[in-house]
C-alpha positions as a Markdown table, in Angstrom:
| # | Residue | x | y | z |
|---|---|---|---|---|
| 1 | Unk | 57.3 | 212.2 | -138.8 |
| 2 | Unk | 56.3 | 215.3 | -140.2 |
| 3 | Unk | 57.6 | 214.5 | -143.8 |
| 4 | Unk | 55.1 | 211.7 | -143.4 |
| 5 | Unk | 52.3 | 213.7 | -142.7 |
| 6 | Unk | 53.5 | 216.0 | -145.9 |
| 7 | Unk | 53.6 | 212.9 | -147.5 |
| 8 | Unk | 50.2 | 212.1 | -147.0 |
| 9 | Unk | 48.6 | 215.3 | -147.5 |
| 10 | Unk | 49.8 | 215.4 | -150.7 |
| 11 | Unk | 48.9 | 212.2 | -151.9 |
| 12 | Unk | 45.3 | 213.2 | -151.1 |
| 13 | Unk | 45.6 | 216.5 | -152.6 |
| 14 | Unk | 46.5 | 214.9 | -155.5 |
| 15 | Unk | 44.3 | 212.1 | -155.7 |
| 16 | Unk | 41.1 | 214.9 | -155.0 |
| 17 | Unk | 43.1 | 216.9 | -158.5 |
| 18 | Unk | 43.2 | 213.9 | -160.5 |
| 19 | Unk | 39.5 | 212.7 | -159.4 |
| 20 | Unk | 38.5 | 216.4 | -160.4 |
| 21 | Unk | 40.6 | 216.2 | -163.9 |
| 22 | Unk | 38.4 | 212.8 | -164.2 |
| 23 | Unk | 35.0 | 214.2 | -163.8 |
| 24 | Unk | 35.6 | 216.9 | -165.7 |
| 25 | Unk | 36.5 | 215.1 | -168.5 |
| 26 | Unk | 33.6 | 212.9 | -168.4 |
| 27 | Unk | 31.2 | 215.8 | -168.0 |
| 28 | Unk | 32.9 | 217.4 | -171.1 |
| 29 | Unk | 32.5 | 213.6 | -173.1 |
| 30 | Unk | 29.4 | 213.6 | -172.1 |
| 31 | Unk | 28.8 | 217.1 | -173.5 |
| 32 | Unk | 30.7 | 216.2 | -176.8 |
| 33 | Unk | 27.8 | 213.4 | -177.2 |
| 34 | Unk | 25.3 | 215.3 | -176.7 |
| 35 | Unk | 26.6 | 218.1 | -179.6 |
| 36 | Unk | 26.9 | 215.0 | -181.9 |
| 37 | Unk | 23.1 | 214.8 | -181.1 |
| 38 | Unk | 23.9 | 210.9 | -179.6 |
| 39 | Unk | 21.5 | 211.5 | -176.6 |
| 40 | Unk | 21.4 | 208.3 | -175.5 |
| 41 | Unk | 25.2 | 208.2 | -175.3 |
| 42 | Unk | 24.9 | 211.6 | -173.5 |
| 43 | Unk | 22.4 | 210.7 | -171.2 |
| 44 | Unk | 24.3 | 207.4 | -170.4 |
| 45 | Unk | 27.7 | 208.9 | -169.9 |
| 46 | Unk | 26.1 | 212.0 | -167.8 |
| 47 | Unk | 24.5 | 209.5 | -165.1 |
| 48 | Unk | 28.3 | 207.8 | -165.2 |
| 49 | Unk | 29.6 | 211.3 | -164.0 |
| 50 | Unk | 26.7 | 211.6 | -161.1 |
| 51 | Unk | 27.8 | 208.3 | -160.1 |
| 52 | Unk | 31.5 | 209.0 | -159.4 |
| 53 | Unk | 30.4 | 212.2 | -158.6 |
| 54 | Unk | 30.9 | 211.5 | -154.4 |
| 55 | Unk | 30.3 | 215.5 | -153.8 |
| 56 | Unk | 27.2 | 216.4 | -156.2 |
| 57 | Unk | 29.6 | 219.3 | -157.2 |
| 58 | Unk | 28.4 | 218.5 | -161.1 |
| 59 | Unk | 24.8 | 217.5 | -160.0 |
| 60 | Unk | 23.1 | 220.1 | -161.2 |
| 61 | Unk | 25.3 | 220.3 | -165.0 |
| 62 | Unk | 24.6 | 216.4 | -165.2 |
| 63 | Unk | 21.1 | 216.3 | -164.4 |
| 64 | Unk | 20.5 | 219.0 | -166.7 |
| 65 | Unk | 22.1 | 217.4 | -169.5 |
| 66 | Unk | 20.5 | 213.8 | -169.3 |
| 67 | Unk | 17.0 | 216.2 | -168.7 |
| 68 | Unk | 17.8 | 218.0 | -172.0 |
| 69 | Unk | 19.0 | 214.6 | -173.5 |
| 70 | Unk | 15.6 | 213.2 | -172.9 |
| 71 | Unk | 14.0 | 216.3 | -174.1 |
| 72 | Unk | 15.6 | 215.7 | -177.5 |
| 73 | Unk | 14.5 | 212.2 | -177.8 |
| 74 | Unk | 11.1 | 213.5 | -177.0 |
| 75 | Unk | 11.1 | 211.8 | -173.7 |
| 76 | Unk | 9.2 | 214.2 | -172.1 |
| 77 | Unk | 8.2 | 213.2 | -168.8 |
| 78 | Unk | 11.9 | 211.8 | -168.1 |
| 79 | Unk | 13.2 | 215.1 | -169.0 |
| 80 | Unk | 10.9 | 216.8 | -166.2 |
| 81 | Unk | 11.6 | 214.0 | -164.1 |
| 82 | Unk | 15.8 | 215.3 | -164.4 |
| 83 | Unk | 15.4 | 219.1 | -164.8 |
| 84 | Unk | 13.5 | 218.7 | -161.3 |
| 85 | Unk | 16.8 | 217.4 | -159.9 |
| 86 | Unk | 19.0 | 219.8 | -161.5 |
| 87 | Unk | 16.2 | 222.1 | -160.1 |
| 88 | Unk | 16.8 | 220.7 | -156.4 |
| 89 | Unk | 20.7 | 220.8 | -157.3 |
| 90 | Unk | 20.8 | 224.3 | -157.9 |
| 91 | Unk | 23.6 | 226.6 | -157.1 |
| 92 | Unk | 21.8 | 230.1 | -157.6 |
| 93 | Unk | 18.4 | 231.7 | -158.3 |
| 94 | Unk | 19.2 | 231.6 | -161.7 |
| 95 | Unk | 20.3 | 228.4 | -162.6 |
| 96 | Unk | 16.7 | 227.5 | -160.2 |
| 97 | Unk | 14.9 | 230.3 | -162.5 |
| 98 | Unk | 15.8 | 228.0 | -166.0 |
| 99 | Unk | 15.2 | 224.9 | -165.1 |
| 100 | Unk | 11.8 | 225.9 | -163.4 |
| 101 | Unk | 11.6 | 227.4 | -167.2 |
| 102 | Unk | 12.5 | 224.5 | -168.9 |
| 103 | Unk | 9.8 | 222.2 | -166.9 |
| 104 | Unk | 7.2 | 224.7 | -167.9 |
| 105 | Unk | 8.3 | 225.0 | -171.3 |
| 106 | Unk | 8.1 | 220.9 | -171.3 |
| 107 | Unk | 4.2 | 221.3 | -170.0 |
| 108 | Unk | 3.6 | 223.7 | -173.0 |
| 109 | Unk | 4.6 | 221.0 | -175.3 |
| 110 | Unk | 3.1 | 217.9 | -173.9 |
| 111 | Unk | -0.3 | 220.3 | -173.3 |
| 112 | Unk | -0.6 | 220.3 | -169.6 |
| 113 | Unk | -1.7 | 223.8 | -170.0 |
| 114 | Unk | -3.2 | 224.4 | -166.6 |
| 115 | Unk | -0.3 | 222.8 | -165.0 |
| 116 | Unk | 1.9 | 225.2 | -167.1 |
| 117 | Unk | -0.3 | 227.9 | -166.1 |
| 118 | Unk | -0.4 | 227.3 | -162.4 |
| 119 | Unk | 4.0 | 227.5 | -162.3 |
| 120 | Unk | 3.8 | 231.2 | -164.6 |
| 121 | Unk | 2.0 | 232.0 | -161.3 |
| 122 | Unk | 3.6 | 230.5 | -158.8 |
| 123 | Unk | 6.9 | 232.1 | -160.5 |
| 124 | Unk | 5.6 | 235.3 | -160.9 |
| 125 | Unk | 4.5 | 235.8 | -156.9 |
| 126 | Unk | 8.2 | 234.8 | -156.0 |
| 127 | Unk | 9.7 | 237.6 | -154.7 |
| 128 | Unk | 13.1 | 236.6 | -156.3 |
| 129 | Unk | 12.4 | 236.6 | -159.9 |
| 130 | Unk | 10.5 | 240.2 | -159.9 |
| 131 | Unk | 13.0 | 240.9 | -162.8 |
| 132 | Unk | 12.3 | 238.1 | -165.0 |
| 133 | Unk | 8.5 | 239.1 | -165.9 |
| 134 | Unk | 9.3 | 239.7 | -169.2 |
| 135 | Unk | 10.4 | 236.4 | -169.5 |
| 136 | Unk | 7.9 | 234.5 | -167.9 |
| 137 | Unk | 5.0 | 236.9 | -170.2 |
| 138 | Unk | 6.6 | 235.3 | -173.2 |
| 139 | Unk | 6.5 | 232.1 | -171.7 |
| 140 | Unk | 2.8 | 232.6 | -171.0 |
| 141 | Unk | 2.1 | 233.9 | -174.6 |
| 142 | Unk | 3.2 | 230.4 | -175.8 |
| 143 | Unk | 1.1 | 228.7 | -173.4 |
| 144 | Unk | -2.2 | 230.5 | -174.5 |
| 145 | Unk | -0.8 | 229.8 | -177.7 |
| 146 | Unk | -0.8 | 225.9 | -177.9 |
| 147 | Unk | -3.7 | 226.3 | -175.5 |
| 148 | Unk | -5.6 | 227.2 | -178.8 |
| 149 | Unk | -6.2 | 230.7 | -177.3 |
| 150 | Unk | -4.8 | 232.8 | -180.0 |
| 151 | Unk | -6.4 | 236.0 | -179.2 |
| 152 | Unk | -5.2 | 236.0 | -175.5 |
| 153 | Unk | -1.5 | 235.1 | -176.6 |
| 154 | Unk | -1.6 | 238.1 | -178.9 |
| 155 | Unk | -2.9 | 240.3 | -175.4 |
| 156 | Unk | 0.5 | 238.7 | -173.8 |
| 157 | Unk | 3.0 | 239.3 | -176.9 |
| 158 | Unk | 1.8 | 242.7 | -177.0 |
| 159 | Unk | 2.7 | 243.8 | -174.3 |
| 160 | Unk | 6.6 | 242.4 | -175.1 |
| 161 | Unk | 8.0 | 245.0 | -177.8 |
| 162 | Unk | 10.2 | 243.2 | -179.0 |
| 163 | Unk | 8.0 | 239.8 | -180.0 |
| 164 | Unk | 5.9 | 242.0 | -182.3 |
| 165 | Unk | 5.8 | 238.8 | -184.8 |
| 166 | Unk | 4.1 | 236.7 | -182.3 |
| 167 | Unk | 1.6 | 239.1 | -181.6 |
| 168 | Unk | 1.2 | 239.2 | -185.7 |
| 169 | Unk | 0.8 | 235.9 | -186.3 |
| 170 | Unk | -1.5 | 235.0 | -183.2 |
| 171 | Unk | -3.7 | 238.0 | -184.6 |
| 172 | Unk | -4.1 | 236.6 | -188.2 |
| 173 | Unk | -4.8 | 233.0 | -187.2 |
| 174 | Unk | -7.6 | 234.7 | -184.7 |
| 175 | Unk | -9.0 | 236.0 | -188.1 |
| 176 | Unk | -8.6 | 233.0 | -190.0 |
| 177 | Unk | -10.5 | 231.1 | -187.3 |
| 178 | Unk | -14.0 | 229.4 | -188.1 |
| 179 | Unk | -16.8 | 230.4 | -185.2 |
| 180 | Unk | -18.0 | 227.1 | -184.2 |
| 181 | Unk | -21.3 | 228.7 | -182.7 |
| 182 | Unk | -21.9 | 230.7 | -186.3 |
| 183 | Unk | -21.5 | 227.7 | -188.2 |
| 184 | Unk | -23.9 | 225.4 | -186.3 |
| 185 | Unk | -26.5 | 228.8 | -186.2 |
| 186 | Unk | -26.7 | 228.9 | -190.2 |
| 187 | Unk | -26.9 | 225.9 | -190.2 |
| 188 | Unk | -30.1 | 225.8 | -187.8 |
| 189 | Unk | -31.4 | 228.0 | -189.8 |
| 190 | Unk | -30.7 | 227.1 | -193.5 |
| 191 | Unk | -28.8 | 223.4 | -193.7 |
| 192 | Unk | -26.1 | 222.8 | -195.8 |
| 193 | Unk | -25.0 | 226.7 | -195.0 |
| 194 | Unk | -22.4 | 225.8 | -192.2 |
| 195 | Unk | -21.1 | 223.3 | -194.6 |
| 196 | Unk | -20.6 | 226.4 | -197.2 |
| 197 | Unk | -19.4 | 228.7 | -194.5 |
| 198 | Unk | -16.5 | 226.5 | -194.3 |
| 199 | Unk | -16.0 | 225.7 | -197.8 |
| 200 | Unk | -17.4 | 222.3 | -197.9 |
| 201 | Unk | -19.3 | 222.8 | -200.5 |
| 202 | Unk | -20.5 | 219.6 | -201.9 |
| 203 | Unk | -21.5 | 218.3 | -197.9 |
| 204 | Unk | -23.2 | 221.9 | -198.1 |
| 205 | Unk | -25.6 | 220.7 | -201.3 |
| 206 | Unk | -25.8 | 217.4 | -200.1 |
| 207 | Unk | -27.3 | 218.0 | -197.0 |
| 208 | Unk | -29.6 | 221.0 | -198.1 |
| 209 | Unk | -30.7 | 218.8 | -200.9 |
| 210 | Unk | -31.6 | 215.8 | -198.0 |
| 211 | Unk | -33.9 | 218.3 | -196.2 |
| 212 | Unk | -35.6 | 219.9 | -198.6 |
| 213 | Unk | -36.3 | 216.3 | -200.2 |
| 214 | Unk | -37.4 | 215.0 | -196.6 |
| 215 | Unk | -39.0 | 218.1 | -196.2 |
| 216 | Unk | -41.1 | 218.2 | -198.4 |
| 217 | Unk | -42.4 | 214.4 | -198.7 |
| 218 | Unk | -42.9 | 215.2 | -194.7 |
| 219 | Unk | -45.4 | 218.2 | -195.4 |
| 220 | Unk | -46.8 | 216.0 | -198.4 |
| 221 | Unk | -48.1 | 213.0 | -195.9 |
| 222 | Unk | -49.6 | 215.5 | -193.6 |
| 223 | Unk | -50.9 | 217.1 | -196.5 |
| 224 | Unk | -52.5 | 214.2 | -197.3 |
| 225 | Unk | -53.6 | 212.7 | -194.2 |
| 226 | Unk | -51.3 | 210.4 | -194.0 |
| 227 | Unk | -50.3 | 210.8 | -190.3 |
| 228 | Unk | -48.3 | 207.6 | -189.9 |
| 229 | Unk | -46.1 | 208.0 | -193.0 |
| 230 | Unk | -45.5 | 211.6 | -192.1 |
| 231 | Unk | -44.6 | 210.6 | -188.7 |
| 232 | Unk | -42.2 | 208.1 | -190.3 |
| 233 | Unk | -40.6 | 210.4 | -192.8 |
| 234 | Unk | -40.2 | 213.5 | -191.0 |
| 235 | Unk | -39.0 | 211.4 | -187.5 |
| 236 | Unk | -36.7 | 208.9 | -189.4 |
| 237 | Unk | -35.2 | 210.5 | -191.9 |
| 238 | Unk | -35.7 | 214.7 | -192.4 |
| 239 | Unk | -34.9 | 214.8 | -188.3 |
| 240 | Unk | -32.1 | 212.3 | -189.1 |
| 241 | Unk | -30.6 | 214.6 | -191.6 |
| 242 | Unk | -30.9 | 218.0 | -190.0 |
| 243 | Unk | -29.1 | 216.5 | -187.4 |
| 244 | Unk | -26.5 | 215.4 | -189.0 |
| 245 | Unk | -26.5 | 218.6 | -191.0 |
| 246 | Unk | -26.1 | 220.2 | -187.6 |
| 247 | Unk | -23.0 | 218.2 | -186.4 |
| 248 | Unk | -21.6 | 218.0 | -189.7 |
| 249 | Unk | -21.2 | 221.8 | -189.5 |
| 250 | Unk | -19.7 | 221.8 | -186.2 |
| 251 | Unk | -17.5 | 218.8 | -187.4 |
| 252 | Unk | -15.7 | 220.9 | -190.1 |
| 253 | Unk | -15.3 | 223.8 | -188.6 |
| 254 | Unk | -13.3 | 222.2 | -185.7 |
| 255 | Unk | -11.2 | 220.7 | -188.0 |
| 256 | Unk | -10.6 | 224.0 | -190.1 |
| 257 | Unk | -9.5 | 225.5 | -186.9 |
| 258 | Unk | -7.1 | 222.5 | -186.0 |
| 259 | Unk | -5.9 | 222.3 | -189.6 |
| 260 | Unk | -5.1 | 226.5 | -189.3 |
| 261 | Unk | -3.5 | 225.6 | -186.0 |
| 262 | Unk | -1.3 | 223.0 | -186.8 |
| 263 | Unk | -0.2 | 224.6 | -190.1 |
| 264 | Unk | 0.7 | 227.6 | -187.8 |
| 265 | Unk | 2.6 | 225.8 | -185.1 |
| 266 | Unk | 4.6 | 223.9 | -187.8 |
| 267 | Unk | 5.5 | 227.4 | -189.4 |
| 268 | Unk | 6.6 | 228.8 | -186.0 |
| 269 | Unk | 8.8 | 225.9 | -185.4 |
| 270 | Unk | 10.5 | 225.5 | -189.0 |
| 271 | Unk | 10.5 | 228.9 | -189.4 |
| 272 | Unk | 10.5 | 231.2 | -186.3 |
| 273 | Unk | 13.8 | 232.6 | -184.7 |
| 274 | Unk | 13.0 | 233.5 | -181.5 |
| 275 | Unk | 13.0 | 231.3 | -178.2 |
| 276 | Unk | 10.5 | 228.4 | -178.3 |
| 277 | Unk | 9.2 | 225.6 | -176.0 |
């Protein structure tokens, strides 16, 4: 009777080893797949694992991988959708602490700035990650930085030695930057001088040359007493124009700042070292 009961406990103590051997196996096939940059395959043979996985004891290194899968194949909101499980599948603060990372570093990238924000805070009033500041400043710094809001991401770099780059670059694209405001103001006050401020130069005489031309014929028919063909002119066609020479002014100097961003952002990521969303 008893060698039965031996019997038995070994066969399940066995079976429970060779399940184990299994799932890890699949979890390091999946892994393979997804170093061979086949996401797909990854992300397929990673929900396989959570399947047969009766115990959830590779939860967390599954969902993970299909969320960073996802991620790769710039399926965004899937990949929050997964690091929120490996989130709730958790072993330790840490392992909690990165994928809370990753979902904010996700919001960066698809720009849900203020939804990004709002978890820096939420992180940094948890008593359990007091130590990880640092790390959640640089975060932040990246933030403001897609946020557009160069000058307050090179406030947050500076205060982390050892990004002193950052801190650089977000500085000289500040400079570089085109004041909207300033370039509609010349431009109130001399068309065509927004236009030249940012180096559209031939807009710049074109539109100067409109309103002095409507300009002028519009003093001419009051000049002249000719009310209803002033009234024509200057309403029509010189207000037309030094409208246009307004909004044409704010108009390029958006699109200088987008063009200086852009060109920025694609240096950082060709070309930048460090950690990045």
């Amino acid at each position: 009777m008893k060698s039965r009961w031996l019997l038995f406990i070994l066969e399940i103590f066995f079976q429970q080893g060779f399940a184990q051997i299994q799932l890890e196996k699949q979890l390091a096939f999946a892994e393979s797949l997804f170093a061979q940059e086949k996401y797909f395959d990854a992300i397929t043979e990673a929900k396989r694992l959570s399947f047969f996985d009766s115990t959830d004891q590779y939860s967390f290194k599954a969902n993970n991988l299909i969320a960073e899968s996802y991620r790769q194949g710039g399926k965004l909101s899937e990949a929050v959708h997964y690091f929120t499980r490996a989130e709730i599948s958790s072993h330790d603060k840490m392992e909690l602490f990165s994928t809370k990372i990753e979902i904010i570093k996700i919001n960066v990238l698809r720009r849900a700035f203020y939804l990004a924000d709002h978890q820096l805070n939420e992180l940094e009033k948890d008593q359990r990650f007091t130590a990880e500041n640092s790390s959640l400043q640089y975060w932040r710094g990246w933030n403001y930085l897609f946020h557009d809001d160069w000058q307050k991401a090179a406030e947050v770099f500076g205060k982390i030695d050892s990004v002193a780059t950052l801190k650089n670059i977000c500085e000289e694209v500040q400079k570089k930057k085109y004041s909207v405001s300033f370039a509609r103001g010349i431009s109130i006050a001399l068309p065509g001088a927004g236009q030249f401020y940012t180096g559209n130069y031939v807009s710049g005489i074109l539109s100067l040359g409109w309103n002095v031309l409507f300009g002028y014929l519009t003093v001419q028919a009051f000049s002249a007493e000719r009310i209803f063909d002033g009234m024509v002119v200057g309403t029509m066609l010189w207000l037309r124009f030094y409208n246009g020479n307004l909004s044409n002014a704010e108009k390029f100097a958006i699109e200088k700042n987008e063009l200086i961003k852009n060109e920025t952002l694609d240096y950082l990521q060709k070309n930048y070292q460090g950690l990045k969303p």
